[in-house]
N, C-alpha and C positions, 0 to 999 in steps of 0.2 A: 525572869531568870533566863540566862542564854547558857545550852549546852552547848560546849564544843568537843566532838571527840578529834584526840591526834591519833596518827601512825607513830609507833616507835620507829628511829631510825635503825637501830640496831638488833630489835628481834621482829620479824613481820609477822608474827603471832601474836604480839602486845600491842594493846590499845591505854591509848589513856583518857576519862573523860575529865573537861575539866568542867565544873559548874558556878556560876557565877553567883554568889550571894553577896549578901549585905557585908560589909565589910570586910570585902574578901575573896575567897575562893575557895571551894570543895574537891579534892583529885581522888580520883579512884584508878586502880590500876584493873584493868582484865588483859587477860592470858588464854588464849582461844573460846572468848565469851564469855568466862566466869571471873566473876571478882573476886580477887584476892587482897583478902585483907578490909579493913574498915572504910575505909578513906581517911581523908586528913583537909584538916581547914587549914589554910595556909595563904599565902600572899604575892601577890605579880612579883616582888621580886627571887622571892625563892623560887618559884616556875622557871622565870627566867635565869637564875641560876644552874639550877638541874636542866635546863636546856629544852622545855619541852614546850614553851612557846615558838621555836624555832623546827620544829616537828611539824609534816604536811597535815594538815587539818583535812579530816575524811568525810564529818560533817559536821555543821551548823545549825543550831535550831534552836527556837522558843518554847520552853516547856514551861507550864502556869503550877 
């Protein structure tokens, strides 16, 4: 699985991480470090709808 966390464009207090699974993807929202809310399984095209594949990618990484 590959974590990728973005930069919100619009609050630079929020992060978003996305995580890669099997059929899919997992988003989690944080807000100066804490997550808020559950996450949510969801799909490249709705990322890319809400805009947040186009958001600066902060980091990168293989988590097992």
């Amino acid at each position: 699985m590959i974590r990728t966390l973005y930069q919100d464009k619009y609050n630079p207090k929020k992060t978003w991480e996305v995580t890669s699974i099997s059929h899919g993807f997992y988003l989690k929202q944080f807000i100066c470090g804490k997550q808020f809310g559950r996450g949510l399984k969801t799909s490249r095209e709705y990322l890319r709808s809400v805009g947040i594949l186009d958001m600066q990618i902060l980091i990168r990484e293989e988590v097992k």
